[in-house]
DSSP file (Angstrom, degrees, kcal/mol; ACC not computed):
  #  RESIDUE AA STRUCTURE BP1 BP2  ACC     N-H-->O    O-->H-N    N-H-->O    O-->H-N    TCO  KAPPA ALPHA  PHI   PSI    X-CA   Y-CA   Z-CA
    1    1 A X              0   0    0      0, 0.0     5,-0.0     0, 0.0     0, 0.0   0.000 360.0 360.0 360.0 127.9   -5.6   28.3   -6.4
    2    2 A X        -     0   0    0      1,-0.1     3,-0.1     2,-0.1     0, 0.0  -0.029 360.0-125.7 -44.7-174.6   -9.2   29.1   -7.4
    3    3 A X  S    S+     0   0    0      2,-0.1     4,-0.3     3,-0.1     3,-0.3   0.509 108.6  64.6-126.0 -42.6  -11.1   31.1   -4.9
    4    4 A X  S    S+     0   0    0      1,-0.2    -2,-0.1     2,-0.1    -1,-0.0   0.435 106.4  48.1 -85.5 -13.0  -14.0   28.5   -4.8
    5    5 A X  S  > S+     0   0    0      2,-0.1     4,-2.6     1,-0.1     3,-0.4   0.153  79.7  89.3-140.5 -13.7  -11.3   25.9   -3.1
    6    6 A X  H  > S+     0   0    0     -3,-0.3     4,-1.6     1,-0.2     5,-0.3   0.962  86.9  53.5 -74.3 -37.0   -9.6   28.0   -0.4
    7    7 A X  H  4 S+     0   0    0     -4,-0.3    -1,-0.2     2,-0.2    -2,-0.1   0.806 110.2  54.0 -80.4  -9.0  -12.5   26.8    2.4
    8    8 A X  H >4 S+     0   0    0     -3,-0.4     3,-1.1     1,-0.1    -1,-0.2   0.897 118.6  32.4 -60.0 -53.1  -11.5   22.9    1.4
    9    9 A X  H 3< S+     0   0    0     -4,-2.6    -2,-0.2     1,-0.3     3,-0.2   0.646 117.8  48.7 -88.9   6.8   -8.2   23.5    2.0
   10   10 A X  T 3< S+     0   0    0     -4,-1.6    -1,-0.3    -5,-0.2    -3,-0.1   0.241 120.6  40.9-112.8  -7.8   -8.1   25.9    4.8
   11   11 A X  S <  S-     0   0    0     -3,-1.1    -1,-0.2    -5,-0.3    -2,-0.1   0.015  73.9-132.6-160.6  76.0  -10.6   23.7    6.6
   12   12 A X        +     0   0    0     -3,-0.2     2,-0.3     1,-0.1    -3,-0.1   0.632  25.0 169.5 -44.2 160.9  -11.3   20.0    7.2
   13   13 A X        -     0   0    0     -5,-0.1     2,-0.4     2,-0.0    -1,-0.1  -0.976  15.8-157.9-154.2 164.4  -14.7   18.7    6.7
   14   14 A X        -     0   0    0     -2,-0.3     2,-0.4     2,-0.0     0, 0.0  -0.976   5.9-152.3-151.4 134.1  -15.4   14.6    6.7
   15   15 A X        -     0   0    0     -2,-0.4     2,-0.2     0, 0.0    -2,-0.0  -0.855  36.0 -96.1-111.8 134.8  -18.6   13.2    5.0
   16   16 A X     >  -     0   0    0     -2,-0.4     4,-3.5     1,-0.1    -2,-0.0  -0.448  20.7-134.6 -64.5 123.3  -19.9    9.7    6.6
   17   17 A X  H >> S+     0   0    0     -2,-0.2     4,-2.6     2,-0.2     3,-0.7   0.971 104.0  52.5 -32.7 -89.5  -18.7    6.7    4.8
   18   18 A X  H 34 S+     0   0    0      2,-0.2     4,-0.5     1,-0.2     5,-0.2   0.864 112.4  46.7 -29.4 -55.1  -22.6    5.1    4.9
   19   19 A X  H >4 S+     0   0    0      2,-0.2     3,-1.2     1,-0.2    -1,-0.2   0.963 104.7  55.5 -43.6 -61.6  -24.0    8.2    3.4
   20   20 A X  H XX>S+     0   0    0     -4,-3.5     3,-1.5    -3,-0.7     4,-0.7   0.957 114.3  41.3 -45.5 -61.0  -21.5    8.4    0.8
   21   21 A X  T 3<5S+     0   0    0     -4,-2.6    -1,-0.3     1,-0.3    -2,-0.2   0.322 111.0  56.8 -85.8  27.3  -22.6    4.4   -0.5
   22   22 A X  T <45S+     0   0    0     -3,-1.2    -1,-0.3    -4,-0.5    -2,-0.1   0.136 100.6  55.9-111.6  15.4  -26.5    5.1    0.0
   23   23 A X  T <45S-     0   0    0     -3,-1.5    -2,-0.2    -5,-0.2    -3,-0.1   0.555 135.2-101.0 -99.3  -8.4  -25.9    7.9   -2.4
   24   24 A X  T  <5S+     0   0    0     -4,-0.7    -3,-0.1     1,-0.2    -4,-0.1  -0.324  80.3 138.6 123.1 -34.0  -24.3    4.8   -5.1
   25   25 A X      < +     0   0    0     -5,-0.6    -1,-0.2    -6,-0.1     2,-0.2   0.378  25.7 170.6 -42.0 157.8  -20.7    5.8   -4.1
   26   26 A X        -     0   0    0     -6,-0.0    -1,-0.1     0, 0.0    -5,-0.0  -0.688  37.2-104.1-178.1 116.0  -18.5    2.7   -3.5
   27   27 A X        -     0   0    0     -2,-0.2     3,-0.1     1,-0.1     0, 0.0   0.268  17.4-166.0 -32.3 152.5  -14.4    2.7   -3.0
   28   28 A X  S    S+     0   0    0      1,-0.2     2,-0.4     2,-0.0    -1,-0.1   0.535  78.3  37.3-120.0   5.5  -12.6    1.7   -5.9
   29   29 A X  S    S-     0   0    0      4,-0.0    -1,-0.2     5,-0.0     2,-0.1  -0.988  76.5-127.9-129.9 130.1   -9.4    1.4   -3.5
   30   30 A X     >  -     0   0    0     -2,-0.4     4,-3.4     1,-0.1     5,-0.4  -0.327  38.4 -98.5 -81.4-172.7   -8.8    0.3    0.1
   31   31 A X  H  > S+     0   0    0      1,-0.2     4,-2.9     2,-0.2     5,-0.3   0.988 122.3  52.1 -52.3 -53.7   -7.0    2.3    2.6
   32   32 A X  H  > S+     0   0    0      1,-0.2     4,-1.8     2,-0.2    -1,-0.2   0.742 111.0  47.4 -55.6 -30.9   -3.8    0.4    2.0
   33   33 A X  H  > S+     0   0    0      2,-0.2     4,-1.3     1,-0.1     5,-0.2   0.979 104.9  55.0 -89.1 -47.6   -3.8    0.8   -1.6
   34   34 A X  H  X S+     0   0    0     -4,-3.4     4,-1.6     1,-0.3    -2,-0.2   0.718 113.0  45.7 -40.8 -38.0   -4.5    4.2   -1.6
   35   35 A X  H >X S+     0   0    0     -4,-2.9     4,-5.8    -5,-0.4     3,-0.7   0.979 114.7  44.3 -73.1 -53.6   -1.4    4.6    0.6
   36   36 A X  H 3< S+     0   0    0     -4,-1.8    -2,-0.2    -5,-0.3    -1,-0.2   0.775 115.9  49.1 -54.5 -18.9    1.0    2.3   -1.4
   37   37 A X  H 3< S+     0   0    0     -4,-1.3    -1,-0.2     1,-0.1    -2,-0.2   0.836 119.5  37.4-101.4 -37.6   -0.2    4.0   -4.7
   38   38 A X  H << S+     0   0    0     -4,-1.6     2,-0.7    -3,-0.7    -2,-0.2   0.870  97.2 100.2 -81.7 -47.9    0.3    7.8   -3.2
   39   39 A X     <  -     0   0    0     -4,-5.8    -1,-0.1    -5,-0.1    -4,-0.0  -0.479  56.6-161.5 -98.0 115.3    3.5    7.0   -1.2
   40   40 A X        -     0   0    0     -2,-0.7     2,-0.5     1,-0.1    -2,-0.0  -0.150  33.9-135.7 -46.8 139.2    7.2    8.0   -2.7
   41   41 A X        -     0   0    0      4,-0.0     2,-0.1    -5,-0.0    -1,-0.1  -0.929  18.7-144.1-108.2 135.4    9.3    5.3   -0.2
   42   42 A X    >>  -     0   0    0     -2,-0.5     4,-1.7     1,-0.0     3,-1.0  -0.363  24.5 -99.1 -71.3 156.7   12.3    7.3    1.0
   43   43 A X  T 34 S+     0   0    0      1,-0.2     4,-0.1     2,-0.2    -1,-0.0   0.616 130.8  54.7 -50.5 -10.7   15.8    5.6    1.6
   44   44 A X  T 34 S+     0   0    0      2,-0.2    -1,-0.2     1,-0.1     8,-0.0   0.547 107.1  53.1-106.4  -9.4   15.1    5.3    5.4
   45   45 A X  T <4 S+     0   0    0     -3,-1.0    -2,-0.2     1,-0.1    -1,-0.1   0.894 103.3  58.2 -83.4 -63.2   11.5    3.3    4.0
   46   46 A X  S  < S+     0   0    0     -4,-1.7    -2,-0.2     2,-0.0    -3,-0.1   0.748  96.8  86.3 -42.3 -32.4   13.9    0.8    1.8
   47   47 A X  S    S-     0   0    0     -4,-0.1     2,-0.0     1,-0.1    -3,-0.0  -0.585  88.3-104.8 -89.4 157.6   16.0   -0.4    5.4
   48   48 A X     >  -     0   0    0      1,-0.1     4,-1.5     4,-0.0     5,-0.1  -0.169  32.2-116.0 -66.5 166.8   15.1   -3.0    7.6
   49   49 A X  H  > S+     0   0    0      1,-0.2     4,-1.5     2,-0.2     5,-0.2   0.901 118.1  55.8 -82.9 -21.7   13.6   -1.7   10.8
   50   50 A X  H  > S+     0   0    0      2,-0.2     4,-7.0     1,-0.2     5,-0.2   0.907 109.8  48.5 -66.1 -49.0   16.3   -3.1   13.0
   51   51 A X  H  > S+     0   0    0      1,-0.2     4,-2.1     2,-0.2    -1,-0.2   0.904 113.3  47.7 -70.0 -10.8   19.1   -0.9   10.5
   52   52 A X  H  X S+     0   0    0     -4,-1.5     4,-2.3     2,-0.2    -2,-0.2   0.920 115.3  43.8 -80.8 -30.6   16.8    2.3   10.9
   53   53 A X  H  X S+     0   0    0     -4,-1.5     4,-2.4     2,-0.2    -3,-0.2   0.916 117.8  45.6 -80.8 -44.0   16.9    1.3   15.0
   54   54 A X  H >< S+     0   0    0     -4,-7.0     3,-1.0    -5,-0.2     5,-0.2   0.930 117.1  49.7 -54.7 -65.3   21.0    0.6   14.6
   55   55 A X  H >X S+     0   0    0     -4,-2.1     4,-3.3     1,-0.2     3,-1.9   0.672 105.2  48.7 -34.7 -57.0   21.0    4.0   12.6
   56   56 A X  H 3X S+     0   0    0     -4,-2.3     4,-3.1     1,-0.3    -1,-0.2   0.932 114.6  52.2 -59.9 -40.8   18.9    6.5   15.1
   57   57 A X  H << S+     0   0    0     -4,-2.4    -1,-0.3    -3,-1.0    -2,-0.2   0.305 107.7  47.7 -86.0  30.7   21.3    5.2   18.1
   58   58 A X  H <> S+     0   0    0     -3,-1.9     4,-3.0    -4,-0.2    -2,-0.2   0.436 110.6  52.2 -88.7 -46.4   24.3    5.9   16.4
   59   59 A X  H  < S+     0   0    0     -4,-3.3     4,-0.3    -5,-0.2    -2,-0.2   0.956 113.5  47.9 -62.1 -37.7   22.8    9.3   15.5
   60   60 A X  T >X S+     0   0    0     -4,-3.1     4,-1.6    -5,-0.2     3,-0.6   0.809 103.7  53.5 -76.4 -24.2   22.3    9.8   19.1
   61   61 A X  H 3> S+     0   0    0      1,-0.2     4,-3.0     2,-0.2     5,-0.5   0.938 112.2  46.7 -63.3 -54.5   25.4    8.8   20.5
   62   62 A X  H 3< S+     0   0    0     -4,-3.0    -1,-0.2     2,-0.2    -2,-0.2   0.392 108.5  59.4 -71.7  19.0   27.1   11.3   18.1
   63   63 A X  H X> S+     0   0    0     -3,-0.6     4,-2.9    -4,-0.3     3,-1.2   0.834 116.1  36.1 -96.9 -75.7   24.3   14.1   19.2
   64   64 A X  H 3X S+     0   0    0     -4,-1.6     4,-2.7     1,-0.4     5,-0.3   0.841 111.8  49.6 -75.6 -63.1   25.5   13.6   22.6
   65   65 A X  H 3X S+     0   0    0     -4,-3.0     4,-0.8     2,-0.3    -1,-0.4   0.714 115.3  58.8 -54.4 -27.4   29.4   13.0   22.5
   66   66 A X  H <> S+     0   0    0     -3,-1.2     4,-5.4    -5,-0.5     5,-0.4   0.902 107.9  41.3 -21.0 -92.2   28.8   16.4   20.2
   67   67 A X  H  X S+     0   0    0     -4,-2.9     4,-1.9     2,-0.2     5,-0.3   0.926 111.4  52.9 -44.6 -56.7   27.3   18.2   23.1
   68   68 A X  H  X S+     0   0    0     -4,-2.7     4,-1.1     2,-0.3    -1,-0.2   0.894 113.2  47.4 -61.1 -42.5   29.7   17.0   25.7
   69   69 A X  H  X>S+     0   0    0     -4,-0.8     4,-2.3    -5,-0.3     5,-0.6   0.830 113.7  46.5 -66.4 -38.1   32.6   18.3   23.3
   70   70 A X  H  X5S+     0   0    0     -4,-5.4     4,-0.6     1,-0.2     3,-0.4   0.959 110.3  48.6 -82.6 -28.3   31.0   21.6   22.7
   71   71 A X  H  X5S+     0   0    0     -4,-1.9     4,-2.7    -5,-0.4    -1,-0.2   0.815 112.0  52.3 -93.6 -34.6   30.2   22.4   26.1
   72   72 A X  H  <5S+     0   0    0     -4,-1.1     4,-0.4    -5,-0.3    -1,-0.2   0.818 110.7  49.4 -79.9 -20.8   34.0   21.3   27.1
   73   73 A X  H  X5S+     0   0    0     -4,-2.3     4,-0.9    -3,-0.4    -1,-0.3   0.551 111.6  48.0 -93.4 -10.1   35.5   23.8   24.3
   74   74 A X  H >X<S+     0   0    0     -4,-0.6     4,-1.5    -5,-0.6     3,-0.5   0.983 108.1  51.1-109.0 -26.0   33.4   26.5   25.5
   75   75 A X  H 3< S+     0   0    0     -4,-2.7     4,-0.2     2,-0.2    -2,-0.2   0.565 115.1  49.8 -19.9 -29.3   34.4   25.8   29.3
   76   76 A X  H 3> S+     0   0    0     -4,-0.4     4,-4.0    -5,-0.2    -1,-0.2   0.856 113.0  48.0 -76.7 -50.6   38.1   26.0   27.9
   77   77 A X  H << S+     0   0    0     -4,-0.9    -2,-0.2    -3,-0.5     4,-0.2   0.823 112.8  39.2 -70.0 -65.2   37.3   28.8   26.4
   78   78 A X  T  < S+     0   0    0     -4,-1.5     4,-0.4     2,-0.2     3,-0.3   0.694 110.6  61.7 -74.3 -28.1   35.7   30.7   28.9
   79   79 A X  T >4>S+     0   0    0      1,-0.3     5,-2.7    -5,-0.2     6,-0.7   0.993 103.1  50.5 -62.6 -52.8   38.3   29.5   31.5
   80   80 A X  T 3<5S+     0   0    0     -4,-4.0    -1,-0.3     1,-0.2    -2,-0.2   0.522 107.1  55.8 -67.2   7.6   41.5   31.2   29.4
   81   81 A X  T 3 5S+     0   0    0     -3,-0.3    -1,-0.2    -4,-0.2    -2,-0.2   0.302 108.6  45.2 -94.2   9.2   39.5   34.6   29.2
   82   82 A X  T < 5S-     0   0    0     -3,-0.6    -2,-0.2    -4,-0.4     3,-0.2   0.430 122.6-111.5-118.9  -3.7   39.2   34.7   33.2
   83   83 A X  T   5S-     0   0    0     -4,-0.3    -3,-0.2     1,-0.2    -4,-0.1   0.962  78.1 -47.8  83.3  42.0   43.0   33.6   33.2
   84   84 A X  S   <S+     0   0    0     -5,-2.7     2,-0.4     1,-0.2    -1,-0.2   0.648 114.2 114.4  81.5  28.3   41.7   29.9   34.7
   85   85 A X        -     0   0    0     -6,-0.7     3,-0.4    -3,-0.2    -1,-0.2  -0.992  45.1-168.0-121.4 129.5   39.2   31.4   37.7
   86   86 A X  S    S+     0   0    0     -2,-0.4    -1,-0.1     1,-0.2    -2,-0.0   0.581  73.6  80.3 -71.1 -16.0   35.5   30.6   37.2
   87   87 A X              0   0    0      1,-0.3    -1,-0.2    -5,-0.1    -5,-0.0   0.306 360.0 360.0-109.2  -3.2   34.5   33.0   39.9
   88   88 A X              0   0    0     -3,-0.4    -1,-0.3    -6,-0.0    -2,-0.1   0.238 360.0 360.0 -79.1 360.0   34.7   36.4   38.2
């Protein structure tokens, strides 16, 4: 990266819209194209929002029923090295 470029990118700076067009400037995109035209859609962009909504509580269920199994094999675990007393 040049040297001349490092305080852009290291440091936001915002110029007023109205300033910008009484100097002649004048968008050639709105915001909405700008986005569609910049942004790669992911697989998770391509589903409806109701199958990303099924999807995240399915992931969550199996987060949790996870956790509840690992916590029970290490309670097993820990129980046969104390010969089945917690109290040691």
């Amino acid at each position: 990266m040049p040297p001349g470029v490092v305080p852009y990118t290291s440091q936001s700076w915002v110029v007023s819209n109205d300033r910008m067009r009484s100097l002649g400037w004048h968008p050639n995109h709105t915001n909405e194209e700008a986005w569609v035209a910049s942004h790669e859609p992911g697989p998770l962009d391509r589903m409806p929002a109701r199958r990303r909504q099924e999807l995240a509580l399915v992931v969550s269920v199996l987060a949790v029923v996870g956790a509840v199994v690992g916590v029970a094999l290490i309670l097993q675990r820990v129980r046969r090295r104390s010969g089945g007393r917690l109290d040691q």
